[in-house]
PQR file with spaces between the fields and no chain letter, atoms N, CA, C, O and H, PARSE charges and radii, in Angstrom:
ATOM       1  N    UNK     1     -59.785    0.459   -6.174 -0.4000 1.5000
ATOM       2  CA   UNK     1     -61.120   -0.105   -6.211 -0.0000 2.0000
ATOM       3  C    UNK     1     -61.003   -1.625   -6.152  0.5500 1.7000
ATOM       4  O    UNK     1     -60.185   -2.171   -6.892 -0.5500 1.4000
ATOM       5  N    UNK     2     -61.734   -2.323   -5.356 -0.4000 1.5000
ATOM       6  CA   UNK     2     -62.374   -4.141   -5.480 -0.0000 2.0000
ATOM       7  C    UNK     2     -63.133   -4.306   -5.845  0.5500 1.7000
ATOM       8  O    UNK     2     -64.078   -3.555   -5.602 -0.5500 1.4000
ATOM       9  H    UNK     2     -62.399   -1.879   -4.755  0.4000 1.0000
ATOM      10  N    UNK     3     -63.251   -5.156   -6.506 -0.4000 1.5000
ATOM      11  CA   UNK     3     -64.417   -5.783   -7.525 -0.0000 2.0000
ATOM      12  C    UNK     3     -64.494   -6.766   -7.343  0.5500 1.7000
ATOM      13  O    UNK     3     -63.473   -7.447   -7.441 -0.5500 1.4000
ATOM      14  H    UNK     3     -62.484   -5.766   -6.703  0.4000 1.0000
ATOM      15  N    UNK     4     -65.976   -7.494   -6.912 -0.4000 1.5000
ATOM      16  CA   UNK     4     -65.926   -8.825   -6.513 -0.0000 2.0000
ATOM      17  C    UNK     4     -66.827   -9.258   -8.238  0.5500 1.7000
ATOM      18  O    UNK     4     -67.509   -8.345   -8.702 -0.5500 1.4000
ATOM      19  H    UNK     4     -66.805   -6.941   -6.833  0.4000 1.0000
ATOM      20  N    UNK     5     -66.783  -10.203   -8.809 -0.4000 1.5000
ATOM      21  CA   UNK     5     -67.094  -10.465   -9.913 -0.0000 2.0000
ATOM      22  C    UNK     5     -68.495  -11.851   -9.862  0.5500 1.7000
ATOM      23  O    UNK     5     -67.952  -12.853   -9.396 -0.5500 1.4000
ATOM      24  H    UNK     5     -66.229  -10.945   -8.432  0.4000 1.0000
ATOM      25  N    UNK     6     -69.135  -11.981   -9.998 -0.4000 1.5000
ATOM      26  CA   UNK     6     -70.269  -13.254  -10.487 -0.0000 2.0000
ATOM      27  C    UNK     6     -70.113  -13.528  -12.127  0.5500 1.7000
ATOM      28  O    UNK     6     -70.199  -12.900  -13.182 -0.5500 1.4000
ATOM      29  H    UNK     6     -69.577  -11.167  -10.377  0.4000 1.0000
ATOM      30  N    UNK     7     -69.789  -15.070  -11.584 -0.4000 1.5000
ATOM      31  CA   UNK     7     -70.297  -15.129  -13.651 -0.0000 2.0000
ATOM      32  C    UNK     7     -69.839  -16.270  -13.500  0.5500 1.7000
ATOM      33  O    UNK     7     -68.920  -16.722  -12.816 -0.5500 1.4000
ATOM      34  H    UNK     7     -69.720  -15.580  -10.727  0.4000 1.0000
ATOM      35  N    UNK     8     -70.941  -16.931  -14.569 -0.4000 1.5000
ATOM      36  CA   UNK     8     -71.672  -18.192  -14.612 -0.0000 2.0000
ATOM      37  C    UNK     8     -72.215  -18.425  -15.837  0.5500 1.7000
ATOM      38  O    UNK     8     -72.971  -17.503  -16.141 -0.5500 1.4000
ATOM      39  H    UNK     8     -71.687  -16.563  -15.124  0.4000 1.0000
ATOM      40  N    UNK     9     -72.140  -19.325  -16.718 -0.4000 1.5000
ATOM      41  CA   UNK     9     -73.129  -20.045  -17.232 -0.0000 2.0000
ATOM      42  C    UNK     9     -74.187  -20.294  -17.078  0.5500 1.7000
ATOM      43  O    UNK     9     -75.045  -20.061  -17.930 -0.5500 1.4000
ATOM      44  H    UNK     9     -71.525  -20.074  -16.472  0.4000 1.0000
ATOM      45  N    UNK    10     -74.378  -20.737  -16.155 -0.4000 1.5000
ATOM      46  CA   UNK    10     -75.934  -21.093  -15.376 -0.0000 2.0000
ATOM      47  C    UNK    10     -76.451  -19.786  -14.692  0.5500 1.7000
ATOM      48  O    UNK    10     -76.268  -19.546  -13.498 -0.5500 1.4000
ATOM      49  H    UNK    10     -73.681  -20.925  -15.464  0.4000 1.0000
ATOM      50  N    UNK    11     -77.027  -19.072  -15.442 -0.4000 1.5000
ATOM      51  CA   UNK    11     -77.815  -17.787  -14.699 -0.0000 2.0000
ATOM      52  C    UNK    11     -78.446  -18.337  -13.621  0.5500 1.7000
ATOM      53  O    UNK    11     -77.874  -18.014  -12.580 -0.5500 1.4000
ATOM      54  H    UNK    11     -77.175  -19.266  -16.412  0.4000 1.0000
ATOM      55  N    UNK    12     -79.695  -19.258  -13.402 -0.4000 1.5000
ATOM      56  CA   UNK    12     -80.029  -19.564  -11.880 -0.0000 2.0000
ATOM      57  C    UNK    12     -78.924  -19.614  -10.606  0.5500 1.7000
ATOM      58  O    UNK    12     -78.874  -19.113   -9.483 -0.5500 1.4000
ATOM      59  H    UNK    12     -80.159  -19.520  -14.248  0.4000 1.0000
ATOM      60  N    UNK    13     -78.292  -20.268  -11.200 -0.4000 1.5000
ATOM      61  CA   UNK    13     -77.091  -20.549  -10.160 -0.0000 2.0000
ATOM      62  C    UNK    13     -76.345  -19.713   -9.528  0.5500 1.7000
ATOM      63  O    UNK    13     -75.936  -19.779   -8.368 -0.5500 1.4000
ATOM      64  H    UNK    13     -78.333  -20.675  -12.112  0.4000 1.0000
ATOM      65  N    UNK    14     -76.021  -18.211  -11.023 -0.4000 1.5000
ATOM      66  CA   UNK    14     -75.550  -17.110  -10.777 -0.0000 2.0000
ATOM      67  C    UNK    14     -76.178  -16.147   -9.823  0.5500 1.7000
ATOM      68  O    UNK    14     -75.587  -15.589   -8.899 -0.5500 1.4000
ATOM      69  H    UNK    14     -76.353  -18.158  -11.965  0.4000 1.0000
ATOM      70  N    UNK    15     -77.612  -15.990  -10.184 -0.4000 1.5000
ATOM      71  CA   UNK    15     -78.260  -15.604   -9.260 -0.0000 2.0000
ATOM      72  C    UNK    15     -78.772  -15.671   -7.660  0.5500 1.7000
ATOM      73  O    UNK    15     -79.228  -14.700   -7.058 -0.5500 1.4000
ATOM      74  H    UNK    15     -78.093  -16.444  -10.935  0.4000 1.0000
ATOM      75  N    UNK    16     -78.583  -17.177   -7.028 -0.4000 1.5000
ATOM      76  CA   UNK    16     -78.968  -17.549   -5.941 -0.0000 2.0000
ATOM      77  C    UNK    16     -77.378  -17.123   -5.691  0.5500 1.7000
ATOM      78  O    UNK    16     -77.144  -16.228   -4.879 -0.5500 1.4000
ATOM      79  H    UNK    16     -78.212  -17.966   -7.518  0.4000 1.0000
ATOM      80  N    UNK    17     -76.637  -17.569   -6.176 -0.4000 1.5000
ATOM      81  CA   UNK    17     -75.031  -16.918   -5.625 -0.0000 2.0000
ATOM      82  C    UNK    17     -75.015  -15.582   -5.348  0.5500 1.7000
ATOM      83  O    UNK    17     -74.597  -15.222   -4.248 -0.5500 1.4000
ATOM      84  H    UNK    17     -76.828  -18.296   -6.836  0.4000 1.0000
ATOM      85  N    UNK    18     -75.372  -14.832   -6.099 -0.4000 1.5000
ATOM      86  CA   UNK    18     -75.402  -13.529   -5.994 -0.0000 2.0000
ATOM      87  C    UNK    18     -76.300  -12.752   -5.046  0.5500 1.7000
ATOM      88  O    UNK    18     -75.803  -11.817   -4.417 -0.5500 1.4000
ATOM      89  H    UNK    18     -75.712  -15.125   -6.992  0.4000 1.0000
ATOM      90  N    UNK    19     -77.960  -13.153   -4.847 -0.4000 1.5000
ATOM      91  CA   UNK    19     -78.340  -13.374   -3.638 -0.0000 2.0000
ATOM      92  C    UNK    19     -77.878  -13.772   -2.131  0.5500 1.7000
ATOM      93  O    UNK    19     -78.146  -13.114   -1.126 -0.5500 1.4000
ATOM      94  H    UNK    19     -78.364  -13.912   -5.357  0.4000 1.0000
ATOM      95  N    UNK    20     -77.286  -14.729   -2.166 -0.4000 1.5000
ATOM      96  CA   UNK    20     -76.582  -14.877   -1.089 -0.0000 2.0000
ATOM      97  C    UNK    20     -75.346  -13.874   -0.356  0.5500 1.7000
ATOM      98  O    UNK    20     -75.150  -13.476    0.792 -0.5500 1.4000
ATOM      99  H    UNK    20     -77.068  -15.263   -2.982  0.4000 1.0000
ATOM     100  N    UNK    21     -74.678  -13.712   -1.603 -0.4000 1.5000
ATOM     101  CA   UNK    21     -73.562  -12.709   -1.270 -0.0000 2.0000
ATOM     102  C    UNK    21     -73.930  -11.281   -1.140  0.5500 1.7000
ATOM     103  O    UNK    21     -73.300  -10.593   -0.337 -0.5500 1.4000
ATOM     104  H    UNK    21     -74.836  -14.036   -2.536  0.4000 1.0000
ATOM     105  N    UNK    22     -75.117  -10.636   -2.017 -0.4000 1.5000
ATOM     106  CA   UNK    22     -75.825   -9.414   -1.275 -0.0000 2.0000
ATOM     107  C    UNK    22     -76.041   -9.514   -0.035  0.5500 1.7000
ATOM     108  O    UNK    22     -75.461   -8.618    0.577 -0.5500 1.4000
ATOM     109  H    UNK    22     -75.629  -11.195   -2.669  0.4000 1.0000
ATOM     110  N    UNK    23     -76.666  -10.262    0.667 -0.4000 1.5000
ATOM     111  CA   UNK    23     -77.456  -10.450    2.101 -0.0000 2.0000
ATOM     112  C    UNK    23     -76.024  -10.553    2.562  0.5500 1.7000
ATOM     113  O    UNK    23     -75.792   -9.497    3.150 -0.5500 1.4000
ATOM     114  H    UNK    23     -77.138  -10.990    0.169  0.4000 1.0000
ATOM     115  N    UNK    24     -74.792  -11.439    2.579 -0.4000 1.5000
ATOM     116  CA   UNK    24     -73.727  -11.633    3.525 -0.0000 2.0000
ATOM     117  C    UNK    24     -72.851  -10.181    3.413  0.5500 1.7000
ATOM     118  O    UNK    24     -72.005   -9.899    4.262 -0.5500 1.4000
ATOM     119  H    UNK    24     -74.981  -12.297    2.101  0.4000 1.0000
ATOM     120  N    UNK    25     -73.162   -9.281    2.243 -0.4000 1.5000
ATOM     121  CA   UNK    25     -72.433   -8.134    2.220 -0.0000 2.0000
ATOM     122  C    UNK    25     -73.128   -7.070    3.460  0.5500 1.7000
ATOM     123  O    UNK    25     -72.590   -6.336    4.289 -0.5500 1.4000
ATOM     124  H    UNK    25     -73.850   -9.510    1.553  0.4000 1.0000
ATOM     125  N    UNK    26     -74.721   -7.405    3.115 -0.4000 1.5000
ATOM     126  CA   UNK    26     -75.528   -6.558    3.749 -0.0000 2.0000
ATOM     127  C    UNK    26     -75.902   -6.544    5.028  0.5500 1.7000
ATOM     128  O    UNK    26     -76.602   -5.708    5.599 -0.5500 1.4000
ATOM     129  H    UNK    26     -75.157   -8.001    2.442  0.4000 1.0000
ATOM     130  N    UNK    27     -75.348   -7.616    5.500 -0.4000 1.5000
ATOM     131  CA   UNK    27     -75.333   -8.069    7.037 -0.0000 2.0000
ATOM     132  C    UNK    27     -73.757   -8.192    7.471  0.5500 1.7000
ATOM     133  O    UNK    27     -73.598   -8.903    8.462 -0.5500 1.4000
ATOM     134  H    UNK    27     -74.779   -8.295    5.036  0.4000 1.0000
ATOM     135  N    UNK    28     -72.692   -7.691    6.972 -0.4000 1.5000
ATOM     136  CA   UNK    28     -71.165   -7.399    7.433 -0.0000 2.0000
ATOM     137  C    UNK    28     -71.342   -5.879    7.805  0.5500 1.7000
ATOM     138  O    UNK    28     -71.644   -4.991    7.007 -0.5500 1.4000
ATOM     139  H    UNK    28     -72.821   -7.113    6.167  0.4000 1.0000
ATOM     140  N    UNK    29     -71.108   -5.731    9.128 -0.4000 1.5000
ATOM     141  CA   UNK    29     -70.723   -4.804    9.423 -0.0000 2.0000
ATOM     142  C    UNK    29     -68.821   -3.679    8.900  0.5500 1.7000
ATOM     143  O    UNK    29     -68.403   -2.526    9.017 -0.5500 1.4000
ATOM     144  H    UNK    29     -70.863   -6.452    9.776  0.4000 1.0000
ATOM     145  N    UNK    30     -68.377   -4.870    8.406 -0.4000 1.5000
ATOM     146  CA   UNK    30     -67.346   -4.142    8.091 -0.0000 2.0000
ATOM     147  C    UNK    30     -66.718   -4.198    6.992  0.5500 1.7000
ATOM     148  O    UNK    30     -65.582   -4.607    6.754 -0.5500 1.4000
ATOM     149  H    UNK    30     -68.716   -5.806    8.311  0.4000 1.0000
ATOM     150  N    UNK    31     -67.782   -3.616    6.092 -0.4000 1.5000
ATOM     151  CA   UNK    31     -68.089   -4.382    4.227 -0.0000 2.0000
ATOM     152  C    UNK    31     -69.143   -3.405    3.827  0.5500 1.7000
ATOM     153  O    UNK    31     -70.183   -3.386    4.486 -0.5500 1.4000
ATOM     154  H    UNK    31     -68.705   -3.284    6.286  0.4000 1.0000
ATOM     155  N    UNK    32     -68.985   -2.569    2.794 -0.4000 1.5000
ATOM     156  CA   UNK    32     -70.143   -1.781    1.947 -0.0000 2.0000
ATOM     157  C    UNK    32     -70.346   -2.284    0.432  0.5500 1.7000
ATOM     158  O    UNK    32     -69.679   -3.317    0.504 -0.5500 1.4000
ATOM     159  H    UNK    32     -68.140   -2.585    2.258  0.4000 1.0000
ATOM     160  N    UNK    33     -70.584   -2.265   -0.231 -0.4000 1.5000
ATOM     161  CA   UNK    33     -70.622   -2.660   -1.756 -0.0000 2.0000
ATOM     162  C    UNK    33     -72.178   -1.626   -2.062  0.5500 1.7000
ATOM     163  O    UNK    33     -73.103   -1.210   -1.365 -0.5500 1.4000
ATOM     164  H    UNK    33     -71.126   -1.427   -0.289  0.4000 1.0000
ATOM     165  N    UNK    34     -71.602   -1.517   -4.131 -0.4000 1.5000
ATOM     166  CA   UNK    34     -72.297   -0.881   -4.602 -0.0000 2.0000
ATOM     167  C    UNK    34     -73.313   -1.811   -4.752  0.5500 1.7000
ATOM     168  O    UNK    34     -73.304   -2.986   -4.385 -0.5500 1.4000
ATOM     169  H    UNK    34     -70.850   -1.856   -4.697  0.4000 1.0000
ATOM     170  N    UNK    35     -74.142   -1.229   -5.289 -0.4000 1.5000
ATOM     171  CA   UNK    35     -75.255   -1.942   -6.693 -0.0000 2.0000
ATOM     172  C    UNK    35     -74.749   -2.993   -7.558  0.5500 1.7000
ATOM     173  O    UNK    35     -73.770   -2.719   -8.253 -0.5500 1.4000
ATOM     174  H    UNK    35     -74.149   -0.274   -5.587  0.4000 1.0000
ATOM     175  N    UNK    36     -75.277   -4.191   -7.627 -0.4000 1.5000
ATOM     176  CA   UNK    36     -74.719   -4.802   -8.416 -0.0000 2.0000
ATOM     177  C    UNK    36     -74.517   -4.280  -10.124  0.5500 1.7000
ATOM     178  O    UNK    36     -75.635   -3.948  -10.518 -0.5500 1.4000
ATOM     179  H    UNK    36     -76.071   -4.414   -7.062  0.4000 1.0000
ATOM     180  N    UNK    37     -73.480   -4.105  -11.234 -0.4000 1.5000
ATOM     181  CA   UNK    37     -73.734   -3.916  -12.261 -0.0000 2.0000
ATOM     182  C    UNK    37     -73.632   -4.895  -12.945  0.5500 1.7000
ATOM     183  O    UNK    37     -72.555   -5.480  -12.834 -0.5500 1.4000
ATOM     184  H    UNK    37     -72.572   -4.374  -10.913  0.4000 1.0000
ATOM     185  N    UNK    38     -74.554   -5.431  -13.821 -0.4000 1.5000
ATOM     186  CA   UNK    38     -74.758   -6.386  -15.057 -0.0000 2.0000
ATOM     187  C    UNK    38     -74.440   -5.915  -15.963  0.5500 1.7000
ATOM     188  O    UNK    38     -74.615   -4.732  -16.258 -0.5500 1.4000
ATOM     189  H    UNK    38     -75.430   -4.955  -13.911  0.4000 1.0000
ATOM     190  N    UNK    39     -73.764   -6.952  -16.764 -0.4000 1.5000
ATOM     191  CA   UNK    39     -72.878   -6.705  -17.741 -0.0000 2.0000
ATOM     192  C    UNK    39     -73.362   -8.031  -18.690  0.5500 1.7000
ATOM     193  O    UNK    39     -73.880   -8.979  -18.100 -0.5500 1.4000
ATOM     194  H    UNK    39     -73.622   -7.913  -16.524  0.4000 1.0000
ATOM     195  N    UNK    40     -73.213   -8.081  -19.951 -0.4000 1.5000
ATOM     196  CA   UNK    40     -73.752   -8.456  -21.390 -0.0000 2.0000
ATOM     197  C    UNK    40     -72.952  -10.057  -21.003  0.5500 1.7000
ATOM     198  O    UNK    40     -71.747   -9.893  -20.817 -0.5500 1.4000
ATOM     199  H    UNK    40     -72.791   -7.311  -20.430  0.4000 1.0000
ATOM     200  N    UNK    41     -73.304  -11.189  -20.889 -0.4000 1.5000
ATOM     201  CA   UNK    41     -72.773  -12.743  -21.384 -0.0000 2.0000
ATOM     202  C    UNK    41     -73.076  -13.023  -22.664  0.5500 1.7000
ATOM     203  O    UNK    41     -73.953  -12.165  -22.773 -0.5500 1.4000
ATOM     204  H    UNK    41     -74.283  -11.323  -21.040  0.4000 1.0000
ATOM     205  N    UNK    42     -73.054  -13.478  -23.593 -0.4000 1.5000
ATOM     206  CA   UNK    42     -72.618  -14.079  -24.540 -0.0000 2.0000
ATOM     207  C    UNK    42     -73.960  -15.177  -24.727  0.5500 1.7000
ATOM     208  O    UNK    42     -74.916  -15.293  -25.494 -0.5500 1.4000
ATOM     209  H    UNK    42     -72.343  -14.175  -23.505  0.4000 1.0000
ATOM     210  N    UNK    43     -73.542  -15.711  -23.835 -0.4000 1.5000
ATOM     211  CA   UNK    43     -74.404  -17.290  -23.968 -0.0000 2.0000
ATOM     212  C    UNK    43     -75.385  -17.074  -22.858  0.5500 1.7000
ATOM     213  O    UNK    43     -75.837  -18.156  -22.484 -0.5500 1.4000
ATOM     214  H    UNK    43     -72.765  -15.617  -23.212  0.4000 1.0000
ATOM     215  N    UNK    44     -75.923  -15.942  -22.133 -0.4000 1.5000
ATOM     216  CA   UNK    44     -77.131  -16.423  -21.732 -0.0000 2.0000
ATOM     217  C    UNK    44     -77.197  -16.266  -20.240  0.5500 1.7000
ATOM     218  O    UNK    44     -78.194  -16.003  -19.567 -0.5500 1.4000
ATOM     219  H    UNK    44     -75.556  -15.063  -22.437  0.4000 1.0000
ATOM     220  N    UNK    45     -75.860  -16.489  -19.806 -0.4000 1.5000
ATOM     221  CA   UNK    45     -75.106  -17.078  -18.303 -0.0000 2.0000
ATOM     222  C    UNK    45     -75.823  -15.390  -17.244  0.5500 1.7000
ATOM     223  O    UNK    45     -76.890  -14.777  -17.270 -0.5500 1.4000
ATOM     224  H    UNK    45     -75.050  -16.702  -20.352  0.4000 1.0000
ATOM     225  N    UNK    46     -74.376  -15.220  -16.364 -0.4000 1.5000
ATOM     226  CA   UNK    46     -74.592  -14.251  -16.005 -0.0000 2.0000
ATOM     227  C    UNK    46     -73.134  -13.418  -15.474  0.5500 1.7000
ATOM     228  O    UNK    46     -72.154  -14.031  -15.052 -0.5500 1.4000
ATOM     229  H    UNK    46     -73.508  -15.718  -16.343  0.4000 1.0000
ATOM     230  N    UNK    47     -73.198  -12.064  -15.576 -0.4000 1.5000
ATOM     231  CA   UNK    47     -71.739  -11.953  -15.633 -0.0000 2.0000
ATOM     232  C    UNK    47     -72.161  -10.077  -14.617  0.5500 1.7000
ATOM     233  O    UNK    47     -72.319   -9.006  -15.203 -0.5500 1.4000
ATOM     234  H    UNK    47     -73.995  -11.566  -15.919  0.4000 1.0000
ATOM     235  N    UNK    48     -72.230  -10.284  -13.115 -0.4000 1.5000
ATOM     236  CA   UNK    48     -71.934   -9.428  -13.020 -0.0000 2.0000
ATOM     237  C    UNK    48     -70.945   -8.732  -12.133  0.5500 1.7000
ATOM     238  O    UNK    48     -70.047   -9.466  -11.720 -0.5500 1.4000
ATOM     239  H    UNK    48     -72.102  -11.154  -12.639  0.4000 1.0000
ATOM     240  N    UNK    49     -70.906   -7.378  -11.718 -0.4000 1.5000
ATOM     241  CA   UNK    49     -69.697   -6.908  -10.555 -0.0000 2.0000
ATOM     242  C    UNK    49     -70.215   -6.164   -9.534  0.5500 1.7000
ATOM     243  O    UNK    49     -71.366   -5.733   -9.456 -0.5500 1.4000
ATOM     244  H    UNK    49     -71.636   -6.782  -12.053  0.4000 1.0000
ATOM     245  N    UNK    50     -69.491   -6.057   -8.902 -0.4000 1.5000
ATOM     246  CA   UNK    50     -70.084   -5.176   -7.187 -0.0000 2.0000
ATOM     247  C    UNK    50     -68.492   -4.587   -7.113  0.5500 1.7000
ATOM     248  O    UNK    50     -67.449   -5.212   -7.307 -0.5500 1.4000
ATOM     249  H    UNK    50     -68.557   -6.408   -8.965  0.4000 1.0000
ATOM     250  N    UNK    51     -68.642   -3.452   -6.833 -0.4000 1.5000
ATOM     251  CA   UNK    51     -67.598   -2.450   -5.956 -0.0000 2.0000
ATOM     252  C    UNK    51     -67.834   -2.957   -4.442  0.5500 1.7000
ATOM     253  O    UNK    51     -69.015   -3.168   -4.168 -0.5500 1.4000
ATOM     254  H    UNK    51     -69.488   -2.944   -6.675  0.4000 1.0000
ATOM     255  N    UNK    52     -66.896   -3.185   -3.421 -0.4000 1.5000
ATOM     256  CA   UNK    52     -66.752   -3.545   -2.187 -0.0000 2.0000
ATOM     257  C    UNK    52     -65.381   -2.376   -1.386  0.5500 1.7000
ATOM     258  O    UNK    52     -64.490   -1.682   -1.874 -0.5500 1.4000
ATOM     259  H    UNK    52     -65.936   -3.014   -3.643  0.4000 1.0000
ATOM     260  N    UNK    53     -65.679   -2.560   -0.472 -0.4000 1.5000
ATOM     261  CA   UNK    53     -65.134   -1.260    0.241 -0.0000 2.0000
ATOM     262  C    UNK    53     -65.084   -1.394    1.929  0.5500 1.7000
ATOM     263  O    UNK    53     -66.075   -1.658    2.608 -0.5500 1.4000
ATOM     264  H    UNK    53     -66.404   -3.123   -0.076  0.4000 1.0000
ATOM     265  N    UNK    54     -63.836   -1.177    2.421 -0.4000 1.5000
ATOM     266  CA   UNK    54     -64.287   -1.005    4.075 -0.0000 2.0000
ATOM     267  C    UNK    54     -65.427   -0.290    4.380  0.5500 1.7000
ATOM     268  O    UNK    54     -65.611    0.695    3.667 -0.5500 1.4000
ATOM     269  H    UNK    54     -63.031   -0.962    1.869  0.4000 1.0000
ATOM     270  N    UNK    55     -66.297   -0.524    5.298 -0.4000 1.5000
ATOM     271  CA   UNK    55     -67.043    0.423    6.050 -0.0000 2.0000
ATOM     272  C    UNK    55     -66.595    1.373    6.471  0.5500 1.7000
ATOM     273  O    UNK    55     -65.445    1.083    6.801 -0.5500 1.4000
ATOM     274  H    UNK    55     -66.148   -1.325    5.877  0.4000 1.0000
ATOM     275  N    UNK    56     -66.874    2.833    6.774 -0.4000 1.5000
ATOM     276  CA   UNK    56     -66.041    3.996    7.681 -0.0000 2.0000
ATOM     277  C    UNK    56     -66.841    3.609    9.022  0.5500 1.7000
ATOM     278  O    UNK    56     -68.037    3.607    9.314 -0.5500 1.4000
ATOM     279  H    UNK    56     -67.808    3.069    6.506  0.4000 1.0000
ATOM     280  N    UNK    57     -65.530    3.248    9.786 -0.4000 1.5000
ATOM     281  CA   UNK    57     -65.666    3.439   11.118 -0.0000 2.0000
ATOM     282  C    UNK    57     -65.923    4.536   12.267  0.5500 1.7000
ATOM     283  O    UNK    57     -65.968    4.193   13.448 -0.5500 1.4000
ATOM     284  H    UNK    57     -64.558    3.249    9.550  0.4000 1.0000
């Protein structure tokens, strides 16, 4: 399994990052990823993961 990871302090920041990288996952043809899962920060930030995967050709 790959796990691409987000996490940040700055939740806004985390988020437009994470936005961005949905849409560039979701527009690769040769790239699938799950659902993002959120996971608990501490301080507020943002801390989450995506499963990533070849496409089947």
């Amino acid at each position: 399994m790959v796990q691409l990871r987000v996490m940040t302090d700055d939740r806004v920041l985390g988020e437009r990052v994470l936005e961005l990288l949905q849409q560039a996952l979701e527009d690769s043809a040769g790239l699938v990823a799950s659902e993002p899962t959120r996971l608990t920060h501490r301080s507020g930030g943002l801390r989450v993961v995506l499963d990533v995967q070849p496409a089947r050709e």
